[in-house]
C-alpha positions in Angstrom: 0.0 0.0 0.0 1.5 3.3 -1.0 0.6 6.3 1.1 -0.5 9.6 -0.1 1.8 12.4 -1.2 1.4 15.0 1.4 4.0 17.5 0.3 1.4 19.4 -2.0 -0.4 20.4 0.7 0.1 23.9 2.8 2.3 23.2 6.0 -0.6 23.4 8.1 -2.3 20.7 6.3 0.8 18.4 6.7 0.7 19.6 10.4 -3.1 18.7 11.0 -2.6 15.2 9.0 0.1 14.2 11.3 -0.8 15.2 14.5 -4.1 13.8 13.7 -2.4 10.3 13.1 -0.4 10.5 15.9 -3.5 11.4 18.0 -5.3 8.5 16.5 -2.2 5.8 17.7 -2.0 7.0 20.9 -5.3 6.4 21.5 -5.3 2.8 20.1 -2.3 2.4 21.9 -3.8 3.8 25.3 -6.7 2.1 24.8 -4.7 -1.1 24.8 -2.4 -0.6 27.7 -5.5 0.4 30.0 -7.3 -2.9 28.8 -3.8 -4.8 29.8 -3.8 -3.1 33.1 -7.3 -3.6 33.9 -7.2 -7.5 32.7 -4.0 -7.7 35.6 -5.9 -6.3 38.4 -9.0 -8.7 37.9 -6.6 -11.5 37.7 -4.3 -10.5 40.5 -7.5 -9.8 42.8 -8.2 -13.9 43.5 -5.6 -15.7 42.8 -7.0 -19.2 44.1 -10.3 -18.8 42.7 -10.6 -19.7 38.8 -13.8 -17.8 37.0 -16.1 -20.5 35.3 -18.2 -19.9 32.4 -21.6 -22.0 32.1 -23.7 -21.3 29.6 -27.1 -23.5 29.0 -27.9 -24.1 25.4 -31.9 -24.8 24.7 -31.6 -27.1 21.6 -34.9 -26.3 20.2 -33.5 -22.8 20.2 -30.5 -24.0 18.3 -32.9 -25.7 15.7 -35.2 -22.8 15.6 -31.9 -20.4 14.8 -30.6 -22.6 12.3 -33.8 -22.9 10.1 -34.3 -19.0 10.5 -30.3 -18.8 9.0 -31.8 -21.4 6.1 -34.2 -19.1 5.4 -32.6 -16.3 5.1 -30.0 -17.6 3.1 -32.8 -18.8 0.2 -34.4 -15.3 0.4 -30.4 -13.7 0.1 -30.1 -16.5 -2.9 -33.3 -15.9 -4.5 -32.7 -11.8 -4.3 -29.5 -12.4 -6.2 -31.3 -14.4 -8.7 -34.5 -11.6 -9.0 -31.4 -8.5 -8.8 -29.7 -10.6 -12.1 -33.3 -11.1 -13.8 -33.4 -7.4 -13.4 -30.2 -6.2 -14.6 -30.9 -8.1 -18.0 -34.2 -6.6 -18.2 -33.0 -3.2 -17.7 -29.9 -3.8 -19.9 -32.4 -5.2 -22.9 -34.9 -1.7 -22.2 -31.8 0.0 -22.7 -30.6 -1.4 -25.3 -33.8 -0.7 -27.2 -34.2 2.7 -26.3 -30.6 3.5 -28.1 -32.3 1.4 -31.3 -35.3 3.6 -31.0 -32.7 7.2 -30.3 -30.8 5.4 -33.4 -34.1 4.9 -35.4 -35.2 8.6 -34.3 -32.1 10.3 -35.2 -31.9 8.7 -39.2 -35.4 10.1 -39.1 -34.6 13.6 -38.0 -32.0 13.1 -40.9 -34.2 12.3 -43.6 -36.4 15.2 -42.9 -33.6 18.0 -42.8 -32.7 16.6 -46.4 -36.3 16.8 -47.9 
């Protein structure tokens, strides 16, 4: 990836672009080191006690969620199929509308002439 070529720009431009990138990865970077501190002083809080995770899954949920994603992906398929269908259509119209300008135009051509 090639970055842009800043060195048209007015100095104050090249000043704003910078300090706006370096603004930008300081706060990605803070960001990350408060999420590393915070993630040591839950851990360091108990050390003897290990945090479980349980989570109950309902199958007929599952099932129920699964043919809802079916669904949707044969309405997704079928609206590519119907978005095709209509780009052909619209691509045929247009193709007859330039035959008609065409036809229209060699007609405006012969009546000039007579």
């Amino acid at each position: 990836m090639q970055f842009p070529d800043l060195s048209p720009l007015p100095i104050w431009a090249q000043v704003l672009v910078y300090s706006i990138f370096a603004v930008s990865l300081a706060v990605i970077i803070g960001m990350a080191r408060l999420g590393l501190i915070q993630g040591k002083k839950a851990g360091a809080s108990e050390p003897g006690k290990a945090e479980v995770a349980a989570m109950v899954v309902d199958s007929s949920a599952i099932r129920a969620a699964t043919a809802a994603v079916e669904g949707l992906t044969v309405s997704i398929t079928s609206l590519g199929v119907a978005t095709k269908a209509l780009a052909e259509q619209q691509k045929a119209t247009a193709d007859e509308l330039d035959s008609v300008r065409e036809e229209m135009r060699i007609h405006r051509e012969i009546s000039r002439r007579s």
